[in-house]
C-alpha positions as CSV (number, residue, x, y, z in Angstrom):
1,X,67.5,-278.2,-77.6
2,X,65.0,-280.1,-79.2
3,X,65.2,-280.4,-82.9
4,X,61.9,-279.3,-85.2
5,X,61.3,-281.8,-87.9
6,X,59.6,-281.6,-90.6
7,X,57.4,-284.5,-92.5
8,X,57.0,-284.7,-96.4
9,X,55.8,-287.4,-98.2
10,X,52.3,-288.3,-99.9
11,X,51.3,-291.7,-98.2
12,X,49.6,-290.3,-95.1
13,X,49.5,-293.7,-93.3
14,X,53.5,-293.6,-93.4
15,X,53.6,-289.7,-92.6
16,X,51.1,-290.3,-89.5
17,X,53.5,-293.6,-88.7
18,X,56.4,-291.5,-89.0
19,X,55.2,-288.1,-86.9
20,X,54.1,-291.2,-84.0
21,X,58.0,-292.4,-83.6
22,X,59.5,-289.2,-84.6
23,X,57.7,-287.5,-81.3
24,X,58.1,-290.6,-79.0
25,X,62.0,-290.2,-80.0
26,X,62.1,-286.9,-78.6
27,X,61.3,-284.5,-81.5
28,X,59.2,-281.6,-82.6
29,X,56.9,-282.3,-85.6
30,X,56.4,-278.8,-87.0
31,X,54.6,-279.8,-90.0
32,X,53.9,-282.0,-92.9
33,X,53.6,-281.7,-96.6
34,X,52.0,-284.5,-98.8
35,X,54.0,-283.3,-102.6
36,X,56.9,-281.2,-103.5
37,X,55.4,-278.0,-103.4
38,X,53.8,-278.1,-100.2
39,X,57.0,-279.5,-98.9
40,X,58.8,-275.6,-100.5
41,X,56.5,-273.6,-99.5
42,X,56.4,-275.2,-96.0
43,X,59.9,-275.4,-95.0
44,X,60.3,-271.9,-96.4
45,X,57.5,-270.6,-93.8
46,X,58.4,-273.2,-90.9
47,X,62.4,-273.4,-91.3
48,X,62.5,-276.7,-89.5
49,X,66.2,-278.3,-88.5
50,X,65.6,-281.1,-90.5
51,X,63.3,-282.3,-93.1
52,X,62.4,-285.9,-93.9
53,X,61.8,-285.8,-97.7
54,X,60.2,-288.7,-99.4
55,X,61.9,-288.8,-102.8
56,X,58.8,-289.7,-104.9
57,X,56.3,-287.5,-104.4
58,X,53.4,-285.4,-106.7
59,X,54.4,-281.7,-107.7
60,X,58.1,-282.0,-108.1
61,X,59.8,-285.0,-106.5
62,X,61.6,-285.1,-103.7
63,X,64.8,-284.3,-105.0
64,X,63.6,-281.6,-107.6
65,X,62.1,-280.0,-103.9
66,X,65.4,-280.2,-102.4
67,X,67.2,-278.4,-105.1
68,X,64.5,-275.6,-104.9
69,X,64.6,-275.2,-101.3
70,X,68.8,-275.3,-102.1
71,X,68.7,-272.9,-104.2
72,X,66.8,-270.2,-102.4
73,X,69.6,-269.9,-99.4
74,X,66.8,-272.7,-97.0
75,X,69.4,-273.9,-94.3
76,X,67.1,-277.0,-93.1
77,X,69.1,-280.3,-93.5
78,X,67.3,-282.8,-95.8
79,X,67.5,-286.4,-95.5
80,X,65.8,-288.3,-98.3
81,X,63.4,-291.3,-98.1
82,X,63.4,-293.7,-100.7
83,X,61.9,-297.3,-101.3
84,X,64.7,-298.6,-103.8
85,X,68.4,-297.8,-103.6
86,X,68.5,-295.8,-107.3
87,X,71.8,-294.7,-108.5
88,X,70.7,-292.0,-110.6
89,X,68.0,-291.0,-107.9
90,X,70.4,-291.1,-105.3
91,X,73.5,-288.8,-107.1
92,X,71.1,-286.5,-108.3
93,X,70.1,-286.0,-104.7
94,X,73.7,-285.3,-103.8
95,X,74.0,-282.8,-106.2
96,X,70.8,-281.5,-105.1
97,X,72.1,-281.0,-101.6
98,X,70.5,-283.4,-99.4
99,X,72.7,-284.7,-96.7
100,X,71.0,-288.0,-95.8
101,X,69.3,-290.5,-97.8
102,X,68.2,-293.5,-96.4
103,X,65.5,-296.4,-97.7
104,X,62.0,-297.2,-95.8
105,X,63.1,-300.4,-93.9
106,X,65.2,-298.9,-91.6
107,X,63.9,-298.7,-87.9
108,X,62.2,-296.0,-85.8
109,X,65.9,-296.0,-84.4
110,X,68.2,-296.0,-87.1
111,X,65.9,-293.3,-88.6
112,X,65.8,-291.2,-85.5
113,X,69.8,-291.6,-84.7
114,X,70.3,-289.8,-88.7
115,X,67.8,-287.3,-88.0
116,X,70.3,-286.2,-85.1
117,X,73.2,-286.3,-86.7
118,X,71.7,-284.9,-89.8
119,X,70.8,-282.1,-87.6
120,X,74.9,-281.8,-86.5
121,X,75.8,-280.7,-90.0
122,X,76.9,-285.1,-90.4
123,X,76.0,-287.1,-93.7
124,X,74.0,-289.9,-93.3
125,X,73.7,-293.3,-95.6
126,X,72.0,-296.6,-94.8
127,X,75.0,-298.6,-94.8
128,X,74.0,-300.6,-98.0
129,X,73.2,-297.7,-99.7
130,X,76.6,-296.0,-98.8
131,X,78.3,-299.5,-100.2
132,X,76.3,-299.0,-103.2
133,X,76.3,-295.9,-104.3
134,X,80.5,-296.3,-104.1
135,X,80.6,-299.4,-105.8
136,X,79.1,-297.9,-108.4
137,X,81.2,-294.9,-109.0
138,X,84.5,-297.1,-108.3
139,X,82.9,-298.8,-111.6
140,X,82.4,-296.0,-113.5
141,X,85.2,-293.5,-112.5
142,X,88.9,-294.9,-112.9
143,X,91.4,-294.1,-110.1
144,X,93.6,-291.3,-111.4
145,X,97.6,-291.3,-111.4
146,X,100.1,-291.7,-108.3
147,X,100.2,-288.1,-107.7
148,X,96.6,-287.1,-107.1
149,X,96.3,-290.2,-104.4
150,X,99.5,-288.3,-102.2
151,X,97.2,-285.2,-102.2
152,X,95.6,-285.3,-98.4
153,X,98.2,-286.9,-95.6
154,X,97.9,-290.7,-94.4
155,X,95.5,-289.6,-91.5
156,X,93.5,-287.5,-93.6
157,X,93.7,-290.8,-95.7
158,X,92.6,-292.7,-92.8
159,X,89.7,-290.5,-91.8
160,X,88.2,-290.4,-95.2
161,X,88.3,-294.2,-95.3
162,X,86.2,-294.5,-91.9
163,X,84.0,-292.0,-93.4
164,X,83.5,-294.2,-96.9
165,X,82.4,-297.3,-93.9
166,X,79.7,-294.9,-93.3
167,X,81.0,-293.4,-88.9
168,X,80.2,-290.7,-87.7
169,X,82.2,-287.6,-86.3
170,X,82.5,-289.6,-82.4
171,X,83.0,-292.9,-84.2
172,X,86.3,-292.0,-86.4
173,X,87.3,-290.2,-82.7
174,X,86.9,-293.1,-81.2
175,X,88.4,-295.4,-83.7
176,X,91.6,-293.7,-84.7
177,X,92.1,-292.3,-80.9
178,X,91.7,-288.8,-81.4
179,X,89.1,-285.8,-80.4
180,X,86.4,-284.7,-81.9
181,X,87.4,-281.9,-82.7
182,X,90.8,-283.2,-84.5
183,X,88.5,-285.4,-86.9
184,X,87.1,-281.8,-87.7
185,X,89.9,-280.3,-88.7
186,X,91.0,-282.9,-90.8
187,X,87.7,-283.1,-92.1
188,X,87.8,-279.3,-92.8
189,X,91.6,-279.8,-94.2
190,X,90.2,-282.7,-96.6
191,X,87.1,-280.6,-97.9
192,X,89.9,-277.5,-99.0
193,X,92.5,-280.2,-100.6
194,X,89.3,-281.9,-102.4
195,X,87.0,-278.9,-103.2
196,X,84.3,-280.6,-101.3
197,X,81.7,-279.0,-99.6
198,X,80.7,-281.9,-97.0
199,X,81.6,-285.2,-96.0
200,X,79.5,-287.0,-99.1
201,X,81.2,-284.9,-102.1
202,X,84.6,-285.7,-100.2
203,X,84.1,-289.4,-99.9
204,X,82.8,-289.3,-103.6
205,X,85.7,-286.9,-104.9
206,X,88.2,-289.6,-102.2
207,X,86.4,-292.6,-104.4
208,X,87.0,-291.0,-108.1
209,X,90.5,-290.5,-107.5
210,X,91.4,-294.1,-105.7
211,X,92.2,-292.4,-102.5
212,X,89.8,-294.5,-100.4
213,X,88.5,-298.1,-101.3
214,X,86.0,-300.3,-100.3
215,X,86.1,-303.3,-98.3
């Protein structure tokens, strides 16, 4: 099934670069906002899989649209676009509820692969970004006593850990020798133990409490 995309960002040249690849790559452009409040009212008429959201924008930002389009019950999956690799910008997305944020250098492909598996229900990080944003909260939050880390089991331990490196579903599978379908579970297992609702509030929750590291 192809999956309907939607554009939202105020530079038209990128917007018009953007909707070219996007529909060579195989999806449906179903619209495209230039600020915030287009990009609501938009995604609340159009209810496109995935929305491309440029974080700064005029008429709310990007992330102040996300958390609007949140908080009225919108199921689209956002993935946020973003020029510089801001901490705050990038946690308050989180919170927000996007599910993706990656910066403007990345390739046609690299964009086009998260837009799939942002449409999967996966989070999706440039890797530098991922490496960043973690970094950061290894600085700020300290690891919490012996008994928190023995919470989730040593392969739960083990998938969160491939997750921090920034895989996928297929590519934890693949590295730890199991199905798909078993990462799931343990992935479901992980978000219960952890009160997490997705794989980045996990990984950030996994961070806080020293369960996962960084290499």
């Amino acid at each position: 099934m192809t999956i309907r995309l939607m554009l939202a960002d105020d530079h038209r040249m990128l917007r018009e670069g953007l909707r070219r690849s996007m529909t060579e790559s195989g999806f449906e452009v179903v619209g495209e906002a230039c600020d915030g409040l287009e990009a609501v009212s938009m995604a609340d008429q159009l209810q496109p899989d995935v929305i491309l959201m440029d974080v700064t924008m005029p008429n709310r930002g990007g992330v102040e649209a996300c958390r609007l389009l949140k908080s009225t019950g919108n199921q689209s999956k956002i993935v946020m676009l973003t020029m510089h690799a801001d901490q705050e910008v990038l946690t308050n997305a989180i919170r927000a509820g996007a599910i993706g944020y990656l910066t403007k250098d990345c390739s046609t492909r690299e964009i086009a692969d998260s837009v799939r598996l942002a449409a999967g229900g996966d989070t999706v990080l440039s890797p530098h970004l991922a490496r960043s944003m973690l970094n950061e909260l290894r600085k700020l939050e300290a690891p919490r006593d012996a008994e928190e880390e023995r919470i989730v089991t040593r392969r739960e331990e083990e998938v969160l850990q491939l997750i921090a490196d920034g895989c996928s579903t297929p590519e934890v599978a693949e590295r730890l020798f199991i199905s798909q379908k078993t990462v799931k579970n343990h992935l479901a297992s992980i978000y219960q133990k952890l009160d997490a609702r997705d794989r980045t509030q996990a990984v950030l929750q996994a961070v806080r409490m020293g369960i996962v590291s960084l290499s």
